[in-house]
Legacy VTK file of the C-alpha trace (Angstrom):
# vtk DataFile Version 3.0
C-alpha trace
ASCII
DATASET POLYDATA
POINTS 171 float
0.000 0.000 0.000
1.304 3.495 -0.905
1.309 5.924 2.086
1.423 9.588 1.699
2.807 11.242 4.686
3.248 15.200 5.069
5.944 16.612 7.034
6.444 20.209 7.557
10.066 21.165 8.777
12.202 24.678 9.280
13.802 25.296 5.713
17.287 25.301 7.238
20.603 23.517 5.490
20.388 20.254 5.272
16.991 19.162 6.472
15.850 16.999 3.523
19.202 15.376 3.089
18.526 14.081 6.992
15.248 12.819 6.442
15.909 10.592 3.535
19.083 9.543 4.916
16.011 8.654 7.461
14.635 6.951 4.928
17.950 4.821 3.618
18.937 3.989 6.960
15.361 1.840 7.235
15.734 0.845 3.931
12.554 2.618 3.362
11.934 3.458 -0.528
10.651 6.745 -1.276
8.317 6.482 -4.654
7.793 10.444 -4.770
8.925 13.368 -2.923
7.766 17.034 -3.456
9.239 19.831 -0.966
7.745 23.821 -0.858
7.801 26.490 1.283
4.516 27.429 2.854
2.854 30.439 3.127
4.382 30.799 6.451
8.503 32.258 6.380
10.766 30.074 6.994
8.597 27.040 6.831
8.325 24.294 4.038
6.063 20.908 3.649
7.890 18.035 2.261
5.344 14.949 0.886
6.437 11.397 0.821
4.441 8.266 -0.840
5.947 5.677 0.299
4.680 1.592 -0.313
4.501 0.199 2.761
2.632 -2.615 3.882
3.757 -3.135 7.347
1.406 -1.114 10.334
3.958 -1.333 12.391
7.042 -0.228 10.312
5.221 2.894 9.363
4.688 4.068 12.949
8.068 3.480 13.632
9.074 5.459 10.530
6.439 8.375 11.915
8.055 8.582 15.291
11.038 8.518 14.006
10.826 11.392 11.592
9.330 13.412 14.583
12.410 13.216 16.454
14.048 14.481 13.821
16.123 18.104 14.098
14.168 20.729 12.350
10.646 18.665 12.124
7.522 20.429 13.384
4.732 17.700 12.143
4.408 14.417 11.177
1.405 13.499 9.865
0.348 10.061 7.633
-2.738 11.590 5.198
-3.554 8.453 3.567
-6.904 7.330 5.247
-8.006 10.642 5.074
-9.886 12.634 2.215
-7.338 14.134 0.207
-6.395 15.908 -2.683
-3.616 14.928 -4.346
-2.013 16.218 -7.722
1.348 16.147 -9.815
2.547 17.617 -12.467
4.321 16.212 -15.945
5.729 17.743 -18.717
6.305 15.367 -21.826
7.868 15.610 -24.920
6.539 13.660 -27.809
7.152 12.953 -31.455
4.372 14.790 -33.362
5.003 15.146 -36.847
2.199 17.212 -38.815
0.844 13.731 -39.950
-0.032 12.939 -36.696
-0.847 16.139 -34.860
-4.567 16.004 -34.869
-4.209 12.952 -32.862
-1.889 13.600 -30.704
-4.299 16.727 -30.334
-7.780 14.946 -29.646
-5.724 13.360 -26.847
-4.283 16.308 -25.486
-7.773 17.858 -25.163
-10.137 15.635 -22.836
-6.907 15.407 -20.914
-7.406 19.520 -19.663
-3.349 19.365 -21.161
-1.455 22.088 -22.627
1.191 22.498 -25.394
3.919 24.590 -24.009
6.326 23.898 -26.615
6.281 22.857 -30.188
8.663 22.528 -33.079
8.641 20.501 -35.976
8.086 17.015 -35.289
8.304 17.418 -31.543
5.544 18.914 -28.808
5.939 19.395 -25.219
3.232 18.733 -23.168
2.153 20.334 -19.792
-0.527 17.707 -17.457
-1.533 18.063 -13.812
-3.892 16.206 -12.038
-3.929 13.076 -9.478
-1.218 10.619 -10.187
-3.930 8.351 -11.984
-4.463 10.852 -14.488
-0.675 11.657 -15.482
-0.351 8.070 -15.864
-3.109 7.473 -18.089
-1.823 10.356 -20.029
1.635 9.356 -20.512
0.005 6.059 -21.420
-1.663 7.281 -24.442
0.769 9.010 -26.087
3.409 6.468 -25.831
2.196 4.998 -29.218
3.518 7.975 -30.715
7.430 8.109 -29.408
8.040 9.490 -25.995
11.271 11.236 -25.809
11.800 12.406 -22.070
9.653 13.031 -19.282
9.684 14.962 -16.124
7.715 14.940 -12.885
7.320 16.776 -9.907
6.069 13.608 -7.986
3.174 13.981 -5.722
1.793 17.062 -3.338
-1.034 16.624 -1.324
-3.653 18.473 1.100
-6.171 16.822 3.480
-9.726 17.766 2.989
-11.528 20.836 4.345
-14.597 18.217 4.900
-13.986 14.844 5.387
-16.250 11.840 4.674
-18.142 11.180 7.203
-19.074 7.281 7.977
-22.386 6.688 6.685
-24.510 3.734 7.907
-25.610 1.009 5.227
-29.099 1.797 4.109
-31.593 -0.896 4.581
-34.082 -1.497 1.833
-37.674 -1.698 2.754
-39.206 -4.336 0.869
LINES 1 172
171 0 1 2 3 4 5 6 7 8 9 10 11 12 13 14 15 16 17 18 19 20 21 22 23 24 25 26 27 28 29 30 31 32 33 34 35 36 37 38 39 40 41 42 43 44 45 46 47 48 49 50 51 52 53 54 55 56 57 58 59 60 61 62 63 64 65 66 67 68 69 70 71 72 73 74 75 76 77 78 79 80 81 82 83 84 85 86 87 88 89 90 91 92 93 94 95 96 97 98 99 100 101 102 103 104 105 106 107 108 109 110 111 112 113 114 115 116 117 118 119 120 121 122 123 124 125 126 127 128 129 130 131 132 133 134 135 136 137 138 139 140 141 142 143 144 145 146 147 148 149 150 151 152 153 154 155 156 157 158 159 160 161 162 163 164 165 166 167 168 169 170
């Protein structure tokens, strides 16, 4: 299972190189990492996804990030309602024999060219993970040349789902 866990640190020297030598030192893969500063000075939110499947070896990574120097909250968002979105830009072969295609999928995808030359487009997606996959999925077909990501960011919820009993059905 893929974890997303938020922690917001003091943007001093050397934070982010201590909490995924964190990481390392558990032997704890990190899938996607995004790090900002927050609309507070001197503050920035770092986002992890991490597959784990143990219980037990995530609370042990939690606590252990909390003790780290610099860390102000740990916090594992996964069982919450959140939002979560990334952003890809992609560079494709697109000849003008193919453009219209390469267009129509563009389109329903919300994407945007950003760059364009002869045979060769550049590609600007955001949305949840799902989404940038799917993308990137579709125009493979047509040559893929490189691809960047900005890995995952995520917010919890202003309302959260609340637990709803199971209806029962009146016959």
């Amino acid at each position: 299972m893929k974890r997303v866990v938020t922690v917001t640190v003091n943007n001093n020297s050397g934070v982010l190189n201590r909490i995924t030598g964190l990481f390392a030192k558990r032997q704890f893969n990190i899938e996607s990492i995004t790090v900002g500063a927050t609309g507070k000075p001197g503050i920035s939110k770092m986002t992890f996804i991490v597959p784990m499947e143990d219980p037990n070896k995530m609370e042990q990574l939690l606590k252990q990030l909390q003790k780290q120097i610099d860390v102000l909250k740990v916090t594992d968002i996964t069982d919450k309602s959140i939002v979560t979105r990334e952003l890809a830009l992609i560079k494709v072969l697109c000849p003008p024999s193919v453009r219209s295609e390469v267009y129509s999928i563009i389109e329903p995808f919300r994407a945007t060219v950003i760059d364009m030359g002869k045979s060769m487009v550049t590609v600007q997606v955001t949305g949840e993970p799902t989404k940038v996959d799917a993308f990137i999925e579709l125009l493979k077909p047509y040559g893929i040349k490189d691809i960047a990501r900005t890995g995952v960011t995520a917010f919890v919820r202003e309302q959260q789902k609340l637990e709803t009993p199971q209806l029962l059905l009146q016959l």
